[in-house]
PAROMAR-623421 format. One line per 10 residues: number of its first residue (from 1); their letters; for each residue z negated, x negated, y of N, C-alpha, C, O. Coordinates in steps of 0.2 Angstrom, whole numbers, padded with zeros to 4 digits, always signed. Example, Ala and Ser with C-alpha at 12.3 -4.5 7.8 and 13.67 -1.06 7.14 Angstrom:
<sites>
1	as	-0039/-0066/-0028/-0039/-0062/-0022/-0039/-0066/-0016/-0042/-0071/-0017; -0035/-0064/-0011/-0036/-0068/-0005/-0039/-0064/+0000/-0040/-0067/+0006 $
</sites>
This chain:
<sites>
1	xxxxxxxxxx	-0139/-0205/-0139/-0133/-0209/-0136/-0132/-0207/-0129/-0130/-0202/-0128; -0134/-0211/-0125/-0133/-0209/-0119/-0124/-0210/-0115/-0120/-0216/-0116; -0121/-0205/-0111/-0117/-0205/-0110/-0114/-0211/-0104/-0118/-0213/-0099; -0108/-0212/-0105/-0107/-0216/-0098/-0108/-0212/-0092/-0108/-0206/-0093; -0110/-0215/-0086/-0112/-0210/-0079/-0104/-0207/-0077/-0103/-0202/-0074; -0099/-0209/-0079/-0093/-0209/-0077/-0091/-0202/-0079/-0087/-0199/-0076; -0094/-0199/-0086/-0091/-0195/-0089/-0095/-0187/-0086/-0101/-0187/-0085; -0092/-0184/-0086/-0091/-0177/-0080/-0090/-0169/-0082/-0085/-0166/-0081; -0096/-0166/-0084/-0096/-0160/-0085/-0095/-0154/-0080/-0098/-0154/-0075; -0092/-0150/-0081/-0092/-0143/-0076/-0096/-0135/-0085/-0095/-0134/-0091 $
11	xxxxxxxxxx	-0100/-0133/-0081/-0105/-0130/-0084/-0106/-0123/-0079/-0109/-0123/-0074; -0101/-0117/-0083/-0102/-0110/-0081/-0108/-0107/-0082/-0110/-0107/-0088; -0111/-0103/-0078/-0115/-0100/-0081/-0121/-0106/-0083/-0125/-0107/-0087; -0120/-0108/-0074/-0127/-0113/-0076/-0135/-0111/-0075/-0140/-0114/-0077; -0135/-0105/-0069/-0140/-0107/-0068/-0146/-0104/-0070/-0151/-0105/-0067; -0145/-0100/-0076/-0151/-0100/-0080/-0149/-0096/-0087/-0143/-0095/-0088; -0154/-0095/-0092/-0152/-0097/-0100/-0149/-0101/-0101/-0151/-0107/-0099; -0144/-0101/-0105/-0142/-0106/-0111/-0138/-0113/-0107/-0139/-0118/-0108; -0134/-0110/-0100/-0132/-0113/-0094/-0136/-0118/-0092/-0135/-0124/-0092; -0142/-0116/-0090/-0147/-0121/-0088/-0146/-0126/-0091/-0144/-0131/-0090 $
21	xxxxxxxxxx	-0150/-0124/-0100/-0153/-0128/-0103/-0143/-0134/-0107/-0144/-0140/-0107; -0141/-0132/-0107/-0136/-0138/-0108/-0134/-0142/-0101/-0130/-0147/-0101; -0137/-0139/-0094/-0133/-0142/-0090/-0139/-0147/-0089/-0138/-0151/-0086; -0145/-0146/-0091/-0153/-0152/-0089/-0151/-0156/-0096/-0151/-0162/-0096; -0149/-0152/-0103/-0148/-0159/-0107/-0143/-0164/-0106/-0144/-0170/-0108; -0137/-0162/-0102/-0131/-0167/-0101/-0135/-0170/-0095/-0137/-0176/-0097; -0138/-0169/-0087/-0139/-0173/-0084/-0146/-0177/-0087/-0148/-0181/-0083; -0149/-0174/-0092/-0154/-0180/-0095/-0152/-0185/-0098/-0154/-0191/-0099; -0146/-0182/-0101/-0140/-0190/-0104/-0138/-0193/-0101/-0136/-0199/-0102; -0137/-0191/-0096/-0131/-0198/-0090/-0127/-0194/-0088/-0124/-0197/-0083 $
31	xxxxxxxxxx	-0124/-0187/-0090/-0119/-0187/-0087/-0118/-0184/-0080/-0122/-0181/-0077; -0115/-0184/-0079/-0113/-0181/-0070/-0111/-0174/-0072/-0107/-0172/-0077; -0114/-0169/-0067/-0114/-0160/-0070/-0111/-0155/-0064/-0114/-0156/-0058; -0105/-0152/-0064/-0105/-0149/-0057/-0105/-0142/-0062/-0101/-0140/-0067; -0111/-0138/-0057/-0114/-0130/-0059/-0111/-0127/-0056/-0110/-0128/-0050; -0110/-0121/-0060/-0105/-0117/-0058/-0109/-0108/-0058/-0112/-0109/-0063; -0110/-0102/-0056/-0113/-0100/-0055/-0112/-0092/-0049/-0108/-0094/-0044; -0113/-0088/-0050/-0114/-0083/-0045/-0117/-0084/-0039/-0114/-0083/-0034; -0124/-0086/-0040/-0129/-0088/-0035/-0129/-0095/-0033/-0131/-0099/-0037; -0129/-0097/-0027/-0131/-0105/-0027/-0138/-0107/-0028/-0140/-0112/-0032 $
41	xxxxxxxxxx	-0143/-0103/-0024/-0149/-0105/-0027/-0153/-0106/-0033/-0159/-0109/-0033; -0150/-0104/-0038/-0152/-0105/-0046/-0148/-0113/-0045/-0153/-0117/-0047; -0143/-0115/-0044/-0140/-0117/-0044/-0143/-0126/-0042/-0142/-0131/-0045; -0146/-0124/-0036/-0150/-0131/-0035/-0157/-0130/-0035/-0160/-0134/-0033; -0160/-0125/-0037/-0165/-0127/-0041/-0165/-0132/-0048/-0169/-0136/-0050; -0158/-0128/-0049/-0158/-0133/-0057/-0156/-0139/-0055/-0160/-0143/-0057; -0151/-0142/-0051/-0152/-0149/-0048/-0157/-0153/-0047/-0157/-0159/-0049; -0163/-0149/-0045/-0168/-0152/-0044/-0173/-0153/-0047/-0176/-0158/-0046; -0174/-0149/-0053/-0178/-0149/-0057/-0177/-0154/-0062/-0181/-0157/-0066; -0169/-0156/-0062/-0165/-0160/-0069/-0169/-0167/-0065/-0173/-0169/-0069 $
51	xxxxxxxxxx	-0169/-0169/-0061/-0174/-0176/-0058/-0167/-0181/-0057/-0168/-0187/-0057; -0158/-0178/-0056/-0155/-0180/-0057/-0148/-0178/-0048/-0144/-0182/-0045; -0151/-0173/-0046/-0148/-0172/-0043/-0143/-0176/-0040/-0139/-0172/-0038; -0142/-0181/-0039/-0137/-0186/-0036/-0132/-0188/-0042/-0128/-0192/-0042; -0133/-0183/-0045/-0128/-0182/-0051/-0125/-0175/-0052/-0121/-0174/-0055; -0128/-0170/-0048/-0127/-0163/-0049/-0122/-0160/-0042/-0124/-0161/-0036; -0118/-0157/-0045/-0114/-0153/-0040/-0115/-0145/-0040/-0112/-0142/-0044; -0117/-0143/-0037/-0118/-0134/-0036/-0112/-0133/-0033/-0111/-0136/-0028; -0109/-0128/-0035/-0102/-0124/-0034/-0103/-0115/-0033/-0103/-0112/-0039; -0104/-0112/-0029/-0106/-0106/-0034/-0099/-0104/-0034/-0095/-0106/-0029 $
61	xxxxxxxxxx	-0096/-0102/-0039/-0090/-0098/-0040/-0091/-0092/-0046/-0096/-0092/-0050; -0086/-0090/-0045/-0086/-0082/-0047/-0079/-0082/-0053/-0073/-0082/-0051; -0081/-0082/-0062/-0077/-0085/-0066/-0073/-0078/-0065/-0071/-0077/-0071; -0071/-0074/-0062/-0065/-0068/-0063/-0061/-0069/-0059/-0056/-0065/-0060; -0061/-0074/-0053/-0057/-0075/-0047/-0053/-0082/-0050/-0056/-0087/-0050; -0046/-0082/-0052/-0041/-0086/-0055/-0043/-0093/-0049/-0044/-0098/-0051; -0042/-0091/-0042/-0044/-0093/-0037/-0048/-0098/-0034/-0048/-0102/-0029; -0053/-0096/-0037/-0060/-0097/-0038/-0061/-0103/-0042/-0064/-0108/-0040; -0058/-0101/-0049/-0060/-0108/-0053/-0055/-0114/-0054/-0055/-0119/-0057; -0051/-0110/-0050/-0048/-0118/-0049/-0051/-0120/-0041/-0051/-0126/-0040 $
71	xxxxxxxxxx	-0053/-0118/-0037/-0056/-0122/-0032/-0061/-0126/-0034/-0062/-0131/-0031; -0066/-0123/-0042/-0070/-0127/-0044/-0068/-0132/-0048/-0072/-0137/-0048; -0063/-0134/-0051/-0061/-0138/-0053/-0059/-0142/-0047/-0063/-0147/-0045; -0053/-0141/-0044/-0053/-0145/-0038/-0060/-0148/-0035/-0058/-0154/-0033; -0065/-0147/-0034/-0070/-0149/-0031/-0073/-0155/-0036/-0077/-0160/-0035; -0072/-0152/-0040/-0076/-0156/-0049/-0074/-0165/-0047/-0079/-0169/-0047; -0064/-0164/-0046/-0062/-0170/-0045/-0064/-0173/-0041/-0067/-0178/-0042; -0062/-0169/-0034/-0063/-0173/-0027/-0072/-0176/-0029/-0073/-0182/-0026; -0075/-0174/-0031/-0083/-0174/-0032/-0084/-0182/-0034/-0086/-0187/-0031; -0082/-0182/-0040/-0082/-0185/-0049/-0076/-0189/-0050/-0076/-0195/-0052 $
81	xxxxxxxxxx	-0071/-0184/-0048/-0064/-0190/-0051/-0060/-0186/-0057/-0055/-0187/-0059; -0065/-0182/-0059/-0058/-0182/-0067/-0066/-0175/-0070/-0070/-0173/-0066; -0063/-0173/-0076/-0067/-0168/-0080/-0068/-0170/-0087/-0063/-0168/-0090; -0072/-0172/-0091/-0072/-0174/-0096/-0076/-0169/-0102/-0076/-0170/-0108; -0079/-0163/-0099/-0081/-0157/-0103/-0082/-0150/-0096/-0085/-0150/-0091; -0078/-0145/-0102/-0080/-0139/-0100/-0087/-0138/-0104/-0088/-0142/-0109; -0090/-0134/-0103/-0095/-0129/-0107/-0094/-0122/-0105/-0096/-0120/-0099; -0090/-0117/-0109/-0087/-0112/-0104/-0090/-0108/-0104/-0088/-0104/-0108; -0096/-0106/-0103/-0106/-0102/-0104/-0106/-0096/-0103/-0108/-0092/-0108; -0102/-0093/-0096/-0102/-0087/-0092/-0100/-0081/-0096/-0094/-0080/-0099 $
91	xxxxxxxxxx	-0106/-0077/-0095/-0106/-0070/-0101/-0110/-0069/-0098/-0114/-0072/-0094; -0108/-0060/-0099/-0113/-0053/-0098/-0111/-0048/-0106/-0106/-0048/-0110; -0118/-0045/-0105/-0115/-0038/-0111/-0116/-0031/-0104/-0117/-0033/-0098; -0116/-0025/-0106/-0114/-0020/-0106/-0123/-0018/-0107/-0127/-0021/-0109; -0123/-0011/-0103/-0128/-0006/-0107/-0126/-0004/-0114/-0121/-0001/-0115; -0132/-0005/-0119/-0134/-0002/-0123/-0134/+0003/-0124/-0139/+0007/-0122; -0128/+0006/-0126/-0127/+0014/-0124/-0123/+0016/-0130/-0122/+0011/-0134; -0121/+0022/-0133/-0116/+0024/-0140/-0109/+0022/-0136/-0110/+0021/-0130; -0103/+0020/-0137/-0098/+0018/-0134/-0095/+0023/-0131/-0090/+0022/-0127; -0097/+0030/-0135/-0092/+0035/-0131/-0094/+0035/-0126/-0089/+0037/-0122 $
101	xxxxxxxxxx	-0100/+0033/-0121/-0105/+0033/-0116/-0101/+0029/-0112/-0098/+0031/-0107; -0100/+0023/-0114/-0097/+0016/-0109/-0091/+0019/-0107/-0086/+0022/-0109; -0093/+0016/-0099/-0090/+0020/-0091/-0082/+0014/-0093/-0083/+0009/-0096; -0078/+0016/-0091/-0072/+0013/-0089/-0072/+0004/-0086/-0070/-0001/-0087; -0078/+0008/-0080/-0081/-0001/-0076/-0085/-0004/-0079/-0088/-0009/-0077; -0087/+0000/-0085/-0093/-0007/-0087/-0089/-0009/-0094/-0090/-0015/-0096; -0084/-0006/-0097/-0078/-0011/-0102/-0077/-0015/-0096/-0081/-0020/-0095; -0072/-0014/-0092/-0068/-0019/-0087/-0073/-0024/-0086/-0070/-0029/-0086; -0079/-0025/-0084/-0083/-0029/-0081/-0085/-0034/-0086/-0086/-0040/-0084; -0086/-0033/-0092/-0089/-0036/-0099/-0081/-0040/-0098/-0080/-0046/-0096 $
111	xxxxxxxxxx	-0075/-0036/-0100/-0069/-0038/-0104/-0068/-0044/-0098/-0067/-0050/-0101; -0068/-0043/-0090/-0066/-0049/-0085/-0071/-0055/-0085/-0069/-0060/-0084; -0078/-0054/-0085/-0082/-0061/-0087/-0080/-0064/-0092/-0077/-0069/-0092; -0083/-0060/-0099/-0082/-0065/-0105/-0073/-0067/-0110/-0071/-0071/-0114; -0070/-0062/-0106/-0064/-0066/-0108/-0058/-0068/-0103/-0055/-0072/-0104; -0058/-0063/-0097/-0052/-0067/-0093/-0058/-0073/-0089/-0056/-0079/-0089; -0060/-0072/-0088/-0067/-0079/-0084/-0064/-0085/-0090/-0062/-0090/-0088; -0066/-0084/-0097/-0066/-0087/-0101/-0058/-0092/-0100/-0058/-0098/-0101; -0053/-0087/-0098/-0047/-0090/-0099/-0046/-0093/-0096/-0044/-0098/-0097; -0046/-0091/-0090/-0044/-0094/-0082/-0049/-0103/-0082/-0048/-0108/-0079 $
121	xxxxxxxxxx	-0057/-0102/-0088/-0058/-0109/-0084/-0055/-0113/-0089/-0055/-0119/-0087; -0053/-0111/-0095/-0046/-0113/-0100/-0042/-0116/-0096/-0041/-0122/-0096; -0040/-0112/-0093/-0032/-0115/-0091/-0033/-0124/-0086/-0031/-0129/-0086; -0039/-0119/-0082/-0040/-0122/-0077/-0042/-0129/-0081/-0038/-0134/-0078; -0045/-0131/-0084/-0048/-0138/-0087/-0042/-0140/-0091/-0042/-0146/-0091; -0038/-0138/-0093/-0032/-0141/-0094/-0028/-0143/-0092/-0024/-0147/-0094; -0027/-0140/-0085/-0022/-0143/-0081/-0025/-0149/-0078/-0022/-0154/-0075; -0032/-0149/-0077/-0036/-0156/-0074/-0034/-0162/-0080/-0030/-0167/-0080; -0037/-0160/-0087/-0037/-0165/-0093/-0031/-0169/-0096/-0031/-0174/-0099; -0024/-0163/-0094/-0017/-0166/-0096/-0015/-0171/-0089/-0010/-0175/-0090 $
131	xxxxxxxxxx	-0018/-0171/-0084/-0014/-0176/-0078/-0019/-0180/-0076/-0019/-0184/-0071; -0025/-0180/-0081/-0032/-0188/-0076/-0030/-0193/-0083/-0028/-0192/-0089; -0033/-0198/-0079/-0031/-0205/-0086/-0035/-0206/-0086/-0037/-0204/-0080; -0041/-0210/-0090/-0039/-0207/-0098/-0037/-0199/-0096/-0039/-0195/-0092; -0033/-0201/-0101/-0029/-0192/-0104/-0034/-0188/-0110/-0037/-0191/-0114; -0036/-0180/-0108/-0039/-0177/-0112/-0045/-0177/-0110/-0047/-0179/-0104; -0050/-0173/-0115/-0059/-0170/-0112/-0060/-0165/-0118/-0056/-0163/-0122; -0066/-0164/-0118/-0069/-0159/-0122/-0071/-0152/-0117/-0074/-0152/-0111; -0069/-0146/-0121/-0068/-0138/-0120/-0075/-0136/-0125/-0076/-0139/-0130; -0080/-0133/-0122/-0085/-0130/-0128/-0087/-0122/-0127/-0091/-0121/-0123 $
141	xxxxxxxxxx	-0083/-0117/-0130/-0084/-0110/-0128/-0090/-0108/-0131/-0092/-0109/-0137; -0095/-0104/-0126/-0099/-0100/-0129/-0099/-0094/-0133/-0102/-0090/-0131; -0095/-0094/-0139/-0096/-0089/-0143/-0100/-0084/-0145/-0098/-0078/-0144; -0105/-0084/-0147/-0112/-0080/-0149/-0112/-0076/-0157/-0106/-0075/-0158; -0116/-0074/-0160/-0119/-0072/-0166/-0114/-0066/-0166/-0113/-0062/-0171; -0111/-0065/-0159/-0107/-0056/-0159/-0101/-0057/-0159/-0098/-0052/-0160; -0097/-0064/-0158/-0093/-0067/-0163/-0089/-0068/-0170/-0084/-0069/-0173; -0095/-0067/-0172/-0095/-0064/-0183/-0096/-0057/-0184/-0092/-0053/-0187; -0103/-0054/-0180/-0105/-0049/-0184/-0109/-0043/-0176/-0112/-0046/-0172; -0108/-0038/-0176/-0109/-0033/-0171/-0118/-0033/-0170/-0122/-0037/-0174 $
151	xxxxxxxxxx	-0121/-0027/-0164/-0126/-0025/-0167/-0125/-0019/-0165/-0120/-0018/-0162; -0129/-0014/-0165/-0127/-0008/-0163/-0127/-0007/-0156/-0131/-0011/-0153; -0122/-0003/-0152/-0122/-0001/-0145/-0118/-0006/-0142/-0117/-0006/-0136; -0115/-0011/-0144/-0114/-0019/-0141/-0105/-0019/-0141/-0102/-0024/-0141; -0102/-0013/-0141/-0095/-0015/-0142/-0091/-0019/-0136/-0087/-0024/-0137; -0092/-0019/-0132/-0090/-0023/-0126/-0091/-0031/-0127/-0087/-0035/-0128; -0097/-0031/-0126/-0100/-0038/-0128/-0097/-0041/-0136/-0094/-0046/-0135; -0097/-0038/-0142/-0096/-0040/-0148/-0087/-0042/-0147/-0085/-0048/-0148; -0082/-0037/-0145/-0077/-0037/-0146/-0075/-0043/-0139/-0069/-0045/-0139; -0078/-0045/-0135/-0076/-0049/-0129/-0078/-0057/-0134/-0075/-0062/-0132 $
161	xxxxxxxxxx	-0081/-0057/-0138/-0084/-0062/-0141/-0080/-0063/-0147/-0077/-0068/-0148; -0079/-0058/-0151/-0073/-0059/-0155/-0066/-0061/-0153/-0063/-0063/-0158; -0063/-0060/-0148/-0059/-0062/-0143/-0061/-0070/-0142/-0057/-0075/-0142; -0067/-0071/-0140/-0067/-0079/-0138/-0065/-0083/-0144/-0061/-0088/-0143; -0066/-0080/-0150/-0065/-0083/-0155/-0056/-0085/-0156/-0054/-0090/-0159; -0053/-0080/-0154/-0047/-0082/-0154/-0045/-0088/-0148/-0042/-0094/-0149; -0046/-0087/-0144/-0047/-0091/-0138/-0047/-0099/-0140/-0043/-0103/-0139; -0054/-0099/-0143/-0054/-0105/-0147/-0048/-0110/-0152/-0046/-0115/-0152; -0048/-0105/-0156/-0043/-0106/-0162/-0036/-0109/-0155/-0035/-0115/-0154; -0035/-0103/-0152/-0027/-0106/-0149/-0026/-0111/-0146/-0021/-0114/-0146 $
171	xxxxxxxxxx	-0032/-0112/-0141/-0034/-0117/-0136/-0034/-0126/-0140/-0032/-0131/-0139; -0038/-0124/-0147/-0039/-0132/-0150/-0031/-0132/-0152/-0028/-0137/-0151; -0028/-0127/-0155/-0021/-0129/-0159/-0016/-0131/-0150/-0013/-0136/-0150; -0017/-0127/-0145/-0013/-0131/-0141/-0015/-0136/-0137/-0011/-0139/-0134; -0021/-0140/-0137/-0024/-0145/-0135/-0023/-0152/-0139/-0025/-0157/-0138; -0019/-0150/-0144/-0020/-0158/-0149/-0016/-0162/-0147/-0017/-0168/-0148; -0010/-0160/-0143/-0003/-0165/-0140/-0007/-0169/-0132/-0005/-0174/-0129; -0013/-0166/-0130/-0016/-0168/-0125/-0023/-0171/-0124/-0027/-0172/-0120; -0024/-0173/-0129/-0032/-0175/-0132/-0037/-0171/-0130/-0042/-0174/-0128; -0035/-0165/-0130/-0040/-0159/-0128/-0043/-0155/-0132/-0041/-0150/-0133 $
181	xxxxxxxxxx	-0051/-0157/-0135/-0055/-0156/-0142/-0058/-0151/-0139/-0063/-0151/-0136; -0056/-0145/-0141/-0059/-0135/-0140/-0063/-0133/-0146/-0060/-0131/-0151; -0068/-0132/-0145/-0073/-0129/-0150/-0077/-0125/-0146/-0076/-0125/-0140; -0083/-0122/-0150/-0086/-0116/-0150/-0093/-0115/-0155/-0093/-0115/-0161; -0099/-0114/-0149/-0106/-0114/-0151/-0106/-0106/-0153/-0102/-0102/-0150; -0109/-0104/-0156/-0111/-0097/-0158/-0117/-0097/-0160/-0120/-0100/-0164; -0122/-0092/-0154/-0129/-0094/-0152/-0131/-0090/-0153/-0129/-0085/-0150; -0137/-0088/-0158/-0140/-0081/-0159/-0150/-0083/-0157/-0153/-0087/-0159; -0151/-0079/-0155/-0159/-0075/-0152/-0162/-0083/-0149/-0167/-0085/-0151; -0157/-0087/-0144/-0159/-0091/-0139/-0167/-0087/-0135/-0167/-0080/-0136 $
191	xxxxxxxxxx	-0171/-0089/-0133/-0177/-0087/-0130/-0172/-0087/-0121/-0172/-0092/-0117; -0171/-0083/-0122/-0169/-0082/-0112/-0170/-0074/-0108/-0170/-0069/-0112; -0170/-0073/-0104/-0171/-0064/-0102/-0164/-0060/-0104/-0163/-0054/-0103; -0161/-0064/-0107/-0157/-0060/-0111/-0158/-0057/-0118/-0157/-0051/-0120; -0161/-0061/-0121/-0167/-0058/-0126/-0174/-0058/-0128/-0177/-0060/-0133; -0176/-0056/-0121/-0183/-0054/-0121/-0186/-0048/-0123/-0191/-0049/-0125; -0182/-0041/-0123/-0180/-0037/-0127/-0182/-0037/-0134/-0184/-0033/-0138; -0180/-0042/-0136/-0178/-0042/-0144/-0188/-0043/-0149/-0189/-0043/-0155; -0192/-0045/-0141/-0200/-0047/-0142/-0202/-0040/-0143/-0207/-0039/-0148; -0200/-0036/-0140/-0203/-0028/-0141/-0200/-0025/-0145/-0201/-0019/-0145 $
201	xxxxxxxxxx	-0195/-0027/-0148/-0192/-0021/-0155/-0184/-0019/-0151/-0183/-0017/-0145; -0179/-0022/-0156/-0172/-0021/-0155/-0169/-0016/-0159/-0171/-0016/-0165; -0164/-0012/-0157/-0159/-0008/-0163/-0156/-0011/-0169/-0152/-0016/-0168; -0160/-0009/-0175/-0156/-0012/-0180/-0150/-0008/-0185/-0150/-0002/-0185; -0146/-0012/-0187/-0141/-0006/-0190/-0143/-0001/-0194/-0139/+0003/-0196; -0150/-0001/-0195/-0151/+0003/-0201/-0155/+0009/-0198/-0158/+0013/-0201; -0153/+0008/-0189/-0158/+0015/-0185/-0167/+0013/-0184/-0171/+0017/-0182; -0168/+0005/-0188/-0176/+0003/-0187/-0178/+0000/-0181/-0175/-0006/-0180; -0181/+0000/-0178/-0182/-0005/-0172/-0189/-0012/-0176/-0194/-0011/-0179; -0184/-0017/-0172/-0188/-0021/-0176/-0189/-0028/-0173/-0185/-0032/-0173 $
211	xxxxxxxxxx	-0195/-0030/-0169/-0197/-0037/-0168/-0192/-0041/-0172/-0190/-0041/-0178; -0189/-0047/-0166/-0185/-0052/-0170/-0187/-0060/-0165/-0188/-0062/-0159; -0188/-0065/-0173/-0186/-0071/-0169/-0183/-0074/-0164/-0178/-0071/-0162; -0184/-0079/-0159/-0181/-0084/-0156/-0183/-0088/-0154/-0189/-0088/-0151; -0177/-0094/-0154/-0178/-0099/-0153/-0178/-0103/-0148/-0173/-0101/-0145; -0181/-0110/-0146/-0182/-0113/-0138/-0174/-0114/-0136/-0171/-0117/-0140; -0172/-0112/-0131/-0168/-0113/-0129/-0167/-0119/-0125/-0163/-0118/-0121; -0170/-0124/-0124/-0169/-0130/-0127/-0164/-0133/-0132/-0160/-0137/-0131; -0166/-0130/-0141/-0162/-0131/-0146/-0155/-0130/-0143/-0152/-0135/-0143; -0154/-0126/-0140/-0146/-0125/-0137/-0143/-0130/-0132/-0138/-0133/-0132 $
221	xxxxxxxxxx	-0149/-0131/-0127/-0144/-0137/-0125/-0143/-0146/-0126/-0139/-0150/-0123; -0146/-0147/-0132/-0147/-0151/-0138/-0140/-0150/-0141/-0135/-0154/-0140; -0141/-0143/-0144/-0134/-0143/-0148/-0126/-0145/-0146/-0121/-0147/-0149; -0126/-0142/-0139/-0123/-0142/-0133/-0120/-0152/-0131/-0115/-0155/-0129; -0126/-0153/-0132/-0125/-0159/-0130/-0122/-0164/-0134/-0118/-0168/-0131; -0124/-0164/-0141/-0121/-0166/-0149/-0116/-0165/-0148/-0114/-0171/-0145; -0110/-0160/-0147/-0105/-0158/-0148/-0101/-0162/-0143/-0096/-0165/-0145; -0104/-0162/-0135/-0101/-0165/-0131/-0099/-0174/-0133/-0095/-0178/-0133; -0104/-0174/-0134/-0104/-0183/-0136/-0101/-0186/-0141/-0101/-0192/-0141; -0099/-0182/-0146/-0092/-0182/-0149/-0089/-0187/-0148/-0090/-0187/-0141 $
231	xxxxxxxxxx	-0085/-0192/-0150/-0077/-0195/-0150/-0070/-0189/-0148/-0071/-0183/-0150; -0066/-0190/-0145/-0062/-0186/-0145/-0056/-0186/-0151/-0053/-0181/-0152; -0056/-0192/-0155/-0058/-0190/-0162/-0058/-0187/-0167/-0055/-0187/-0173; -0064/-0184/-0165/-0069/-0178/-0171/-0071/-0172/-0164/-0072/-0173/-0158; -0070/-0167/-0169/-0071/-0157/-0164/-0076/-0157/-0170/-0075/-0159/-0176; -0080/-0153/-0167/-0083/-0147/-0172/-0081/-0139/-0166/-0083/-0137/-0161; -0076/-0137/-0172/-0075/-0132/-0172/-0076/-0126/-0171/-0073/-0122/-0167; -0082/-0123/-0174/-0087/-0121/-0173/-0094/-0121/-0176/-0095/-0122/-0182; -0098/-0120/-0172/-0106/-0121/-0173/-0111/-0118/-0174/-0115/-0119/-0170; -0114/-0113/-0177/-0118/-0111/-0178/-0127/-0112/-0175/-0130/-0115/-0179 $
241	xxxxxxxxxx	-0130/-0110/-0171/-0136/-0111/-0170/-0141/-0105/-0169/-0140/-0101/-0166; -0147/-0105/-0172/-0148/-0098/-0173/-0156/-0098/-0173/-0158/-0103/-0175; -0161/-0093/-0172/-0168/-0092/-0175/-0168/-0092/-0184/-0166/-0088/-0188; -0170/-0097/-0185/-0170/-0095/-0194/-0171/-0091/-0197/-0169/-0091/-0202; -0176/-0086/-0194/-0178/-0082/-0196/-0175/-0073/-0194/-0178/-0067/-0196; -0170/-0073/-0191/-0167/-0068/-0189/-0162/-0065/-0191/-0157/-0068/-0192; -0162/-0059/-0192/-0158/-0055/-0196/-0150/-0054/-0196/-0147/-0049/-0195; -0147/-0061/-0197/-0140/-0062/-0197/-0135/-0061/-0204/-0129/-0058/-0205; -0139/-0066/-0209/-0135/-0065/-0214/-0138/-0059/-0219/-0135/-0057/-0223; -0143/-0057/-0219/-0145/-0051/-0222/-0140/-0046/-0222/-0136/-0046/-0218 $
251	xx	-0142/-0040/-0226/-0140/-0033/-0226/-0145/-0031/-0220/-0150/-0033/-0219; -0138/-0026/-0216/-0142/-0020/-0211/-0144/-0016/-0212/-0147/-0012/-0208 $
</sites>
């Protein structure tokens, strides 16, 4: 189903992993994408490559600066006109360290990406979607596999994720008076440099290091995409997508 051109994504944490690939599956649907990003040059490379750019907005902004993401939204409008989906993408983990190790500034830096970043582009896409007519849009949080269940060394990352989870919950329950549909993808062993590590043997709870699945991340920005093209209607709440074969619902 292809999207109307009118309808208008903003995509944190676009310009490479899971960011990329849902921000090349929306502008392969139709829709109009303003990237959002640290760096600009990832940023229009992906423009470029999508075969769309006359559809893409590169923004680099920095999701910790309140500031910041509302200039990205402001820009979204003036751009586009209106917002009709967040994908709120942008995350980091921490080194893989025992937690008594983790320095003061690498909690703080984990906790202000994946969850004040998180809030701030919350806020920010609601105050666009309660005042553009049509009224309302879709929120889609990046949750991940660390969401549900830890892995060892990962307390920053796990707990900033199980936070997103709450975020979610509160965000759909206060978005219903405003036709504002908030769900959340939960993404386990995407094929990105973020788990390339995982090709040469990762800590398992049981102290084994052990080779693990994943999958094209691609499938992610597919899933990403399903979710957006939604009815505002119908949310899927949350989503699960994952390596099938990787070590999530077993025993550690």
């Amino acid at each position: 189903m292809n999207a109307s051109p009118s309808r208008v994504a903003v995509v944190t944490g676009a310009g490479t992993g899971i960011g990329k690939a849902a921000a090349l599956a929306l502008l392969g649907d139709g829709w109009r994408a303003v990237l959002a990003g640290r760096r600009a040059e990832p940023l229009e490379q992906l423009a470029q490559e999508s075969g769309a750019a006359e559809r893409a907005l590169a923004v680099p902004t920095d999701v910790t600066d309140p500031q910041a993401v509302n200039a990205l939204f402001d820009r979204a409008v003036q751009a586009f006109g209106r917002v009709d989906l967040l994908f709120n993408n942008a995350g980091m983990g921490a080194p893989a360290v025992p937690l008594e190790t983790l320095t003061p500034e690498q909690w703080r830096v984990v906790v202000d990406v994946n969850l004040n970043g998180m809030f701030w582009c919350i806020q920010a896409a609601f105050r666009v979607m309660k005042a553009q007519s049509p009224r309302g849009g879709r929120i889609i949080n990046n949750g991940s596999i660390s969401a549900h269940a830890p892995r060892p060394h990962s307390i920053a990352y796990t707990a900033t994720k199980h936070a997103v989870t709450g975020l979610t919950r509160a965000a759909s329950l206060d978005g219903r008076a405003h036709d504002i549909a908030v769900g959340q993808i939960d993404i386990g062993n995407a094929a990105t440099d973020m788990t390339e590590r995982m090709a040469a043997g990762i800590l398992q709870a049981n102290g084994q290091l052990m080779e693990e699945p994943r999958m094209d991340v691609a499938v992610v920005g597919q899933s990403v995409l399903y979710m957006a093209n939604l009815p505002l209607s119908a949310n899927v709440l949350f989503h699960t997508v994952m390596a099938t074969k990787m070590p999530f619902v077993g025993r550690g």
